[in-house]
C-alpha positions, 0 to 999 in steps of 0.5 A: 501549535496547529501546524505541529499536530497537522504535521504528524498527521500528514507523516501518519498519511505518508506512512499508511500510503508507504505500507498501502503502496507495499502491500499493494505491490505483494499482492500484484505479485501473488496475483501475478502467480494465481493468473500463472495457475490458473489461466481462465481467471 
């Protein structure tokens, strides 16, 4: 019983990391960009 609710928990977890880690990889891009405009940031 406790080891099926602890495991939807760990595949909510790996999910929100998926879409952290994604999110994280756009910004780096958008970042990337902004540095290119303007370099004294």
């Amino acid at each position: 019983m406790g080891g099926s609710s602890r495991h939807s928990a760990a595949i909510v977890t790996y999910t929100l990391l998926f879409k952290l880690a994604h999110e994280h990889s756009v910004r780096i891009d958008s970042t990337a960009e902004e540095a290119r405009l303007f370099p004294a940031n």
